[in-house]
C-alpha positions in Angstrom: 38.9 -124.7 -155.0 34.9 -124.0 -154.7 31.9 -126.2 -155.7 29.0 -123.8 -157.1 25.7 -124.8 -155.4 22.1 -124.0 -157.1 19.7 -124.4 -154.4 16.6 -124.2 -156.9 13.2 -123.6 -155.8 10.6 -124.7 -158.3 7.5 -122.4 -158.1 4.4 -123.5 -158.8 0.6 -124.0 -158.3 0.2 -127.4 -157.3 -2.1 -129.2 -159.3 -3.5 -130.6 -156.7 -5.3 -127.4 -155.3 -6.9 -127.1 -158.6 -8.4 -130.4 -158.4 -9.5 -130.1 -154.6 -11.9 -127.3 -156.3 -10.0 -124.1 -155.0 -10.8 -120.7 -156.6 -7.4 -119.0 -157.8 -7.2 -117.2 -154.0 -6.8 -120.3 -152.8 -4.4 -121.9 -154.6 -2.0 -119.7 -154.9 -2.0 -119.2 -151.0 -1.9 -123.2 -150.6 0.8 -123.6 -153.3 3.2 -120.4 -152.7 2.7 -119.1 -148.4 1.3 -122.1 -147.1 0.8 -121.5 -143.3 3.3 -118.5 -143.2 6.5 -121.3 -144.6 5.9 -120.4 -148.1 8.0 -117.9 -150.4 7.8 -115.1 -148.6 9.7 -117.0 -145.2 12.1 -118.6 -147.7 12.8 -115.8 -149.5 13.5 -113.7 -145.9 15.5 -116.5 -144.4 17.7 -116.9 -147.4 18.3 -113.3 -147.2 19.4 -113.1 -143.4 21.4 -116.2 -144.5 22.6 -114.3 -147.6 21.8 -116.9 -149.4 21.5 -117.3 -153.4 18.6 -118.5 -154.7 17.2 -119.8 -158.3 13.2 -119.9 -158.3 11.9 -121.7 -161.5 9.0 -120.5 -161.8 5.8 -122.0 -163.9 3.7 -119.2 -165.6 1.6 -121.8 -167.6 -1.3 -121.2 -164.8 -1.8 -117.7 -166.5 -3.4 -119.2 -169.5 -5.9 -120.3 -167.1 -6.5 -117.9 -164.2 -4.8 -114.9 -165.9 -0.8 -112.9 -165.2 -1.7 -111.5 -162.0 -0.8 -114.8 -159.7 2.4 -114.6 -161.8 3.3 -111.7 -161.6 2.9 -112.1 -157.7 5.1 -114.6 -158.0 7.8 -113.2 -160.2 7.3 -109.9 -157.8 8.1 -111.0 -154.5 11.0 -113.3 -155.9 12.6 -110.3 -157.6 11.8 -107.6 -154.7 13.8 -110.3 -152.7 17.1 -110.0 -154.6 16.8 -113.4 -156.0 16.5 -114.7 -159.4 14.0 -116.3 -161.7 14.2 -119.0 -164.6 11.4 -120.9 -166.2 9.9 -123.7 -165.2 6.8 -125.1 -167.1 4.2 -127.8 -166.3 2.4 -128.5 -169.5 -1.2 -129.8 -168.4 -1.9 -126.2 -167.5 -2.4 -125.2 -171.6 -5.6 -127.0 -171.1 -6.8 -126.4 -167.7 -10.1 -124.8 -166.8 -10.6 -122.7 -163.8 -13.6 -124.8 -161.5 -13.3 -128.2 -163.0 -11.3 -129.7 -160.2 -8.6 -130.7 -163.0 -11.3 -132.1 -165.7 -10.0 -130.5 -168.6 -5.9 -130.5 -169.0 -3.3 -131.3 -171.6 -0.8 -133.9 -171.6 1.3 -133.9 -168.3 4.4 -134.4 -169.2 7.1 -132.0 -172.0 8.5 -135.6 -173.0 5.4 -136.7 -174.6 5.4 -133.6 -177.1 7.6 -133.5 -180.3 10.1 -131.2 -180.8 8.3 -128.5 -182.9 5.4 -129.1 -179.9 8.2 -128.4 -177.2 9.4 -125.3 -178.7 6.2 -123.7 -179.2 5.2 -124.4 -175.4 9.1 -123.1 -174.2 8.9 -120.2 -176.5 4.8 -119.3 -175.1 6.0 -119.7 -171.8 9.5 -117.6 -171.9 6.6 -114.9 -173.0 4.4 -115.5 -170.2 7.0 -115.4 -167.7 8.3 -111.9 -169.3 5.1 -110.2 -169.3 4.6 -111.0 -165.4 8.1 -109.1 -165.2 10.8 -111.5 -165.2 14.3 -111.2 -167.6 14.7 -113.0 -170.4 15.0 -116.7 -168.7 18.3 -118.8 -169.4 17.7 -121.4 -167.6 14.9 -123.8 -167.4 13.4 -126.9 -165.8 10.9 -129.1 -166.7 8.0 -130.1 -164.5 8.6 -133.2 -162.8 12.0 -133.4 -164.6 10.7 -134.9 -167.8 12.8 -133.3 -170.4 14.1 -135.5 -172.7 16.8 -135.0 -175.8 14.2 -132.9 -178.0 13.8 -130.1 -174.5 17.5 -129.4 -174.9 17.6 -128.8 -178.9 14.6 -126.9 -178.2 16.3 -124.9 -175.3 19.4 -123.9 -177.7 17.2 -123.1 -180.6 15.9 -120.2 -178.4 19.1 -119.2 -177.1 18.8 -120.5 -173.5 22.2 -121.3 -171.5 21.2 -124.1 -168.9 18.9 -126.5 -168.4 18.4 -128.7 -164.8 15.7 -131.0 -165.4 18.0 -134.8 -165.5 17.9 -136.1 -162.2 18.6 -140.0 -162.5 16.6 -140.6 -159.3 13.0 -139.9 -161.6 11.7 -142.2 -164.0 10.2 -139.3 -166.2 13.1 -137.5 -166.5 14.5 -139.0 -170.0 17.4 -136.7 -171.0 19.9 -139.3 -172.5 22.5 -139.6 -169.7 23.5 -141.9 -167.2 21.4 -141.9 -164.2 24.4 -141.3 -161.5 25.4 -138.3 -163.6 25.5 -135.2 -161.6 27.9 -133.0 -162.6 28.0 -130.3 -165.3 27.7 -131.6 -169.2 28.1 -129.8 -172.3 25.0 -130.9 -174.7 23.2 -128.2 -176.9 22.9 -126.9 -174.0 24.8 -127.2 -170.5 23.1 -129.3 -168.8 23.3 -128.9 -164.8 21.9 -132.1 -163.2 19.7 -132.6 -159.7 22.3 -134.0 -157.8 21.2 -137.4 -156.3 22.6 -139.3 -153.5 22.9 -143.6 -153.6 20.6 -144.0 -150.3 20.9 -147.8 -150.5 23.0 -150.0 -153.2 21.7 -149.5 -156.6 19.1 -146.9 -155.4 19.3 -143.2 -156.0 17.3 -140.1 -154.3 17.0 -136.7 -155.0 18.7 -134.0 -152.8 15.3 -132.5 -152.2 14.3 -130.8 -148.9 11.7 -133.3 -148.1 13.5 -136.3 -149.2 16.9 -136.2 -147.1 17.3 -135.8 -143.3 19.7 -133.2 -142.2 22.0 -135.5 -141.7 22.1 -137.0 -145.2 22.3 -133.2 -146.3 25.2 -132.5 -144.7 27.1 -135.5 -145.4 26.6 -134.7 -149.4 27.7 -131.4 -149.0 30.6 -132.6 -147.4 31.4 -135.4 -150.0 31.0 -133.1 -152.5 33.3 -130.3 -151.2 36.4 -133.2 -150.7 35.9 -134.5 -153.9 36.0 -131.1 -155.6 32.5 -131.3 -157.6 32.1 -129.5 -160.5 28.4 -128.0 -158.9 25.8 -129.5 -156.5 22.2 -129.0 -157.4 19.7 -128.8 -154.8 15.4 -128.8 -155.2 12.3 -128.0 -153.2 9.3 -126.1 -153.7 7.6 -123.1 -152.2 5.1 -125.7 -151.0 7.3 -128.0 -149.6 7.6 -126.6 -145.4 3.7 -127.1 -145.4 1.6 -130.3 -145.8 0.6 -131.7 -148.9 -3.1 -129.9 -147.7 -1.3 -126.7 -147.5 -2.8 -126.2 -144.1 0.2 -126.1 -141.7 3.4 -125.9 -141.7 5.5 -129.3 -141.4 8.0 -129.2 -139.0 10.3 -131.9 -140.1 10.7 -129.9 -143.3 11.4 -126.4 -141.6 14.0 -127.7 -139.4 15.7 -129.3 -142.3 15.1 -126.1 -144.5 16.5 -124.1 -141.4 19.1 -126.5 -140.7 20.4 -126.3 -144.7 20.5 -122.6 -145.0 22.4 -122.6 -141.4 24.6 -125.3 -143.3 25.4 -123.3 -146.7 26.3 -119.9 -144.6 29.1 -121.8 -142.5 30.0 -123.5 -145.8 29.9 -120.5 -148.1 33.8 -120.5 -148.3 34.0 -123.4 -150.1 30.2 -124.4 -151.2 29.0 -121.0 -152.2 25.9 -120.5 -153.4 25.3 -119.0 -157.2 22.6 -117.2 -159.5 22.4 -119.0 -163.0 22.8 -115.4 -164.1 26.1 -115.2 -162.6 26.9 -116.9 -165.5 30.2 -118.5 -163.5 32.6 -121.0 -165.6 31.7 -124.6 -164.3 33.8 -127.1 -164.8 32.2 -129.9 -167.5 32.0 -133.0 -168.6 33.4 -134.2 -165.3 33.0 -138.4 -163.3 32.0 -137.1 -159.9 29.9 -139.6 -157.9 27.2 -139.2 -156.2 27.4 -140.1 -151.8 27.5 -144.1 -150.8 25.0 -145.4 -148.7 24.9 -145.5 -145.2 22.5 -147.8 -143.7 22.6 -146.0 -140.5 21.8 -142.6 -142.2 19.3 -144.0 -144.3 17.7 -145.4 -141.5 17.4 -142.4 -139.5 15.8 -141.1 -142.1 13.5 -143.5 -142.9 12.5 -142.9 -138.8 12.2 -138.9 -139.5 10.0 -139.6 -142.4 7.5 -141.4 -141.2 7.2 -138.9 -138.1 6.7 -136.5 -140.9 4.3 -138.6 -142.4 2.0 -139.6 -139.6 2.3 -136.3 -137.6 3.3 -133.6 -139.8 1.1 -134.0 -142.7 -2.3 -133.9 -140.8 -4.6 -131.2 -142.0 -4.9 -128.4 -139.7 
């Protein structure tokens, strides 16, 4: 028996590039190949890994700075064998290129209606077409904050998936438990971030930059013994780099290494899968995220703040 894994990269311009007053060059190289550790050294260490890969990527930016970034984007992803699914950050409707972030609409999907949702879903399943992608049946929400109304909005235009509850983030306000992680059948199937309890009562996201090595491979382990219905995993095409996007960060590359080293010798039981492979997962299952191990949690609490005080200084 096999536990699907999505290792999911959510692609994006960082908003934050816009608001430090970068021109479109310069955010898209400090949000997607940051210091040579952005998509394009994902995408060819996944490959010599042979690796699967899901890149949700935003094309709201377009309405802003035009298709070509995104099209870049969708490109190189494709070109690489792997696949993409949409991912949309809202604010960007309203964004104006050169006003350091002046100008934007509401941040996150949860505060629109319904009839609001569906209108930005269905203009941004057009967006991300025209820059080249195929019809998207999967979707995430920026910074997870989907709530009931995403879903019915997601099955209204025939999508498949969604992967935006993740119990460890306040914003995300799908109506499930917060220690839910495996596979549910709602309008649509809902796939959850899988999250780890780091201490007692306290949940993190299985996130590149927010669990050591060792905490990686220890819930990859649990979940292959207790037969999980899927593990889903997140980063960014920003996330080797600093927060500046300047340099790389070498506590995340060595996890990021260190993972894709992990799911190759795994493969046999933890293999990784395309949404579009469109595999039968097992729903509506009680699996439970990893207990905490002060030890491990420590250690990475030490690794952190390394990363932190060392790793994240601008070039």
């Amino acid at each position: 028996m096999t536990t699907p894994v999505f290792l999911t990269v959510d692609t994006e311009f960082a908003w934050r590039h816009h608001s430090a007053g970068h021109d479109v060059d310069g955010i898209y190289s400090r949000s997607l190949e940051p210091a040579g550790v952005g998509l394009s050294y994902q995408l060819d260490r996944l490959a010599e890994h042979g690796l699967k890969a899901c890149f949700f990527v935003d094309p709201m930016p377009a309405m802003t700075f035009g298709l070509a970034p995104v099209r870049r984007m969708v490109d190189t992803i494709l070109e690489a064998g792997q696949e993409v699914q949409l991912h949309l950050h809202p604010n960007w409707t309203a964004a104006r290129a050169g006003d350091r972030g002046a100008a934007h609409a509401r941040f996150a999907l949860h505060e629109y209606g319904y009839a609001e949702q569906r209108h930005l879903i269905a203009g941004a399943t057009d967006l991300l077409m025209a820059a080249g992608a195929p019809a998207p049946i999967a979707f995430r929400a920026g910074s997870y904050a989907a709530n009931d109304d995403t879903l019915a909005a997601l099955a209204d235009l025939g999508f498949v998936y969604d992967s935006s509850h993740n119990g460890a983030e306040p914003d995300s306000l799908i109506s499930l438990p917060r220690r839910h992680i495996a596979p549910v059948a709602r309008e649509v199937i809902e796939v959850p971030v899988t999250v780890i309890e780091d201490a007692p009562g306290s949940l993190r996201t299985f996130q590149l930059c927010a669990l050591s090595s060792g905490e990686t491979y220890d819930a990859l382990e649990h979940a292959a013994v207790a037969g999980h219905a899927a593990v889903t995993i997140v980063s960014h095409g920003f996330e080797l780099a600093n927060r500046a996007g300047t340099r790389a960060n070498g506590v995340h590359v060595r996890r990021f290494e260190a993972l894709c080293a992990m799911l190759a010798d795994l493969r046999d039981v933890l293999p990784t899968h395309h949404f579009a492979d469109d595999m039968p997962l097992k729903l509506d299952r009680d699996d439970r995220p990893l207990a905490p191990d002060a030890l491990r949690t420590r250690w990475r609490q030490a690794e952190q703040l390394w990363s932190n005080l060392v790793e994240e200084r601008a070039a």
